[in-house]
C-alpha positions as a Markdown table, in Angstrom:
| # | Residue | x | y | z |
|---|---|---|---|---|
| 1 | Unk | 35.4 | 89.8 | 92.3 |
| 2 | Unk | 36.6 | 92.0 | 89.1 |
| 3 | Unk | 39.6 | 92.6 | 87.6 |
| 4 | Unk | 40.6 | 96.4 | 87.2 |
| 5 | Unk | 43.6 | 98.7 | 86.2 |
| 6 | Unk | 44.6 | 102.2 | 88.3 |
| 7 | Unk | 46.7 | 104.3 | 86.4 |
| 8 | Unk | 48.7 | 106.6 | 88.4 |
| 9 | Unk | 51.5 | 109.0 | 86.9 |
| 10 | Unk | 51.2 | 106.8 | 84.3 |
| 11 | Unk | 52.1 | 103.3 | 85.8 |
| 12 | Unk | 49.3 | 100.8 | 85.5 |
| 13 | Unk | 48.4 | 98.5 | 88.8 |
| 14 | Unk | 46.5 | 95.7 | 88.3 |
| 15 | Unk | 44.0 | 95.3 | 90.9 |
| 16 | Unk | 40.7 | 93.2 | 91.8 |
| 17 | Unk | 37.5 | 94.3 | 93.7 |
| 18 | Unk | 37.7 | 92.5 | 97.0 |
| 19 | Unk | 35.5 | 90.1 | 98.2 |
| 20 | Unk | 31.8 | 91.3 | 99.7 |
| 21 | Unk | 33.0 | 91.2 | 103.5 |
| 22 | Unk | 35.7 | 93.3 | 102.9 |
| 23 | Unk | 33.1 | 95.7 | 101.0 |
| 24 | Unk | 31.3 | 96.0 | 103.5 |
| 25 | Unk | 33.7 | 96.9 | 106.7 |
| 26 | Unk | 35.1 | 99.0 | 104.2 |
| 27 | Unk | 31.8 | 100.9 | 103.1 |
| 28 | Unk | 31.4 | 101.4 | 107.4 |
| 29 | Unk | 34.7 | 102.7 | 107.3 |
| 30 | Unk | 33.9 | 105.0 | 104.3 |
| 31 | Unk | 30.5 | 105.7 | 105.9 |
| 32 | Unk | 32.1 | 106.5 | 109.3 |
| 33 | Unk | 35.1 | 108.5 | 108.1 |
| 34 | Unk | 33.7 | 110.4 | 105.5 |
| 35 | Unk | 35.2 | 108.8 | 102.7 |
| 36 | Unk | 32.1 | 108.3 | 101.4 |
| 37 | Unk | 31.6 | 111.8 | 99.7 |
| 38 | Unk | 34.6 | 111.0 | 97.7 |
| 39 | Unk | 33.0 | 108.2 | 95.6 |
| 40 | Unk | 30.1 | 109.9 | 94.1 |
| 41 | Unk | 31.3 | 110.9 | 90.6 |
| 42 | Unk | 34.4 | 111.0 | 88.5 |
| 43 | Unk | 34.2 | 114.8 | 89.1 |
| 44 | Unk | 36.3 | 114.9 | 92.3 |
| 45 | Unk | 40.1 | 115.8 | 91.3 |
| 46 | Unk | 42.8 | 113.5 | 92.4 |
| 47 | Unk | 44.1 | 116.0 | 95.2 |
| 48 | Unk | 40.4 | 116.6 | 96.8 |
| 49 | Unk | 40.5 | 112.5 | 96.9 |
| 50 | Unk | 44.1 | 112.7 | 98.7 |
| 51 | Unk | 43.2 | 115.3 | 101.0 |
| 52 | Unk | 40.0 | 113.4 | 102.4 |
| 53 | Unk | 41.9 | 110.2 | 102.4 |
| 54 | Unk | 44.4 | 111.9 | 104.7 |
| 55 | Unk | 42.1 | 113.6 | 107.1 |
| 56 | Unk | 41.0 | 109.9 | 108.5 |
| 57 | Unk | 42.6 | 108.1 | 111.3 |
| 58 | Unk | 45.9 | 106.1 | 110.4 |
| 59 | Unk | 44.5 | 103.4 | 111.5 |
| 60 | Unk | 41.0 | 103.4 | 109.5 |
| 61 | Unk | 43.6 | 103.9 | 105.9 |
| 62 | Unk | 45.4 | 100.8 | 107.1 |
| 63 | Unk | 42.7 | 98.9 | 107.5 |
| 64 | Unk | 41.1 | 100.3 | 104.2 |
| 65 | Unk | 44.5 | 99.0 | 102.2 |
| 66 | Unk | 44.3 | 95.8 | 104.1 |
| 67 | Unk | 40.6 | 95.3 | 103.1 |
| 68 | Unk | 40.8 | 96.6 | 99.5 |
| 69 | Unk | 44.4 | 96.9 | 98.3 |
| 70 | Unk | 46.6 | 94.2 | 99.3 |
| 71 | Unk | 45.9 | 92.5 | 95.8 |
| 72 | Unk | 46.6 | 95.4 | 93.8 |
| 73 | Unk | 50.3 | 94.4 | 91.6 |
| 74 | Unk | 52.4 | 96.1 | 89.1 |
| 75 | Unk | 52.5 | 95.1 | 85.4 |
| 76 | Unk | 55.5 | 93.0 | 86.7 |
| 77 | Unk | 53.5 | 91.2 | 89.0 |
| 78 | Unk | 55.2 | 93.3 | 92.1 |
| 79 | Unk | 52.7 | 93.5 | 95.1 |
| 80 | Unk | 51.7 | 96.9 | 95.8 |
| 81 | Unk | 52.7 | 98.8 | 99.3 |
| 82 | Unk | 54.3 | 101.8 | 100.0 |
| 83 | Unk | 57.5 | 101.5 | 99.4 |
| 84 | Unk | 56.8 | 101.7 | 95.4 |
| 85 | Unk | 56.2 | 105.4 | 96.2 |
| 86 | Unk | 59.5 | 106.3 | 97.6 |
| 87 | Unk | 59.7 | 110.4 | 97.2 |
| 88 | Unk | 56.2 | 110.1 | 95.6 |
| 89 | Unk | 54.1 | 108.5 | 98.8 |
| 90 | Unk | 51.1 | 111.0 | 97.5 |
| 91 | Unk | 50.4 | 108.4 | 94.7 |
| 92 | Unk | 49.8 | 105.8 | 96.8 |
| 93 | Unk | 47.5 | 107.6 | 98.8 |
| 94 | Unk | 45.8 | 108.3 | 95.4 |
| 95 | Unk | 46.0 | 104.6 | 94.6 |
| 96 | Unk | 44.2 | 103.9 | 97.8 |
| 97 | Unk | 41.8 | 106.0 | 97.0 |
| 98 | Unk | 40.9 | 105.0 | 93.5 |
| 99 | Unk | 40.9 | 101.6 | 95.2 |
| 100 | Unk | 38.2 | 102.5 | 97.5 |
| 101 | Unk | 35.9 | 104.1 | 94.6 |
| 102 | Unk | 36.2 | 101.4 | 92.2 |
| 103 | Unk | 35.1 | 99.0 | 95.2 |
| 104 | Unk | 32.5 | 101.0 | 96.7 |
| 105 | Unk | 30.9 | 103.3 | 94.0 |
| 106 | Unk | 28.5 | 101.3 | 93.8 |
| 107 | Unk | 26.7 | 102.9 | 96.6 |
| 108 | Unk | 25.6 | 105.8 | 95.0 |
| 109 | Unk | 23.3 | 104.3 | 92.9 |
| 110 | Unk | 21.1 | 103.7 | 95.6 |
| 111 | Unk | 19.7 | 106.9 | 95.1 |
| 112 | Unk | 16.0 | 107.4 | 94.2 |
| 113 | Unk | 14.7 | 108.1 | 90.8 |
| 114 | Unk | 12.6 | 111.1 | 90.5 |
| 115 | Unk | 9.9 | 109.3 | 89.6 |
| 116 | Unk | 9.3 | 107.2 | 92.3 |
| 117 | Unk | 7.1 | 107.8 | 95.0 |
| 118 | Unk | 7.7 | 107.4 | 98.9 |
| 119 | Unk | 5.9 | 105.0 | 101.1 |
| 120 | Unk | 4.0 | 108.2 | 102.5 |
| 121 | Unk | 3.3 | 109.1 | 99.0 |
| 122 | Unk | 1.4 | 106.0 | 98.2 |
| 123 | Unk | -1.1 | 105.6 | 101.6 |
């Protein structure tokens, strides 16, 4: 596990990657739910992550936080839920999000080089 910072509206929360069961339930959930268009580059604005984020099930962003965010704390060591966001609740649905990329990003680089032949390439 890693240690990382989110910064959102300019507040820092101090997170950690979660553990590799919890990556991978939540990489099914991201596969499942789409989510997983959201982490391939840094290119995708904040909003575009919020709107995907909120066209999942309840339930599936619930489990996401409980997988991924529940160890996310303030600078003053406050844990992390939604009622840090009162009249701003967008921002933790942005937090969640940036959660999920830091955690699963990591997938895209399973993408082919160029260079490299395919099995039916080779026979």
């Amino acid at each position: 596990m890693r240690q990382f910072t989110a910064v959102i509206n300019g507040k820092e929360y101090l997170c950690q990657t979660a553990c590799a069961k919890n990556q991978f339930e939540a990489l099914h959930i991201a596969g499942r739910t789409g989510l997983i268009a959201m982490l391939k580059d840094d290119s995708t604005t904040d909003m575009t992550m919020v709107v995907i984020l909120l066209q999942i099930p309840f339930e599936d962003v619930k489990r996401l936080v409980s997988l991924l965010v529940d160890k996310c704390v303030t600078k003053d060591s406050v844990p992390v839920a939604e009622n840090l966001f009162v009249d701003d609740i967008s921002n933790y649905y942005l937090l969640i999000a940036k959660v999920i990329r830091e955690n699963l990003a990591g997938f895209w680089l399973l993408q082919r080089p160029n260079s490299v032949t395919t099995l039916e390439q080779n026979s």
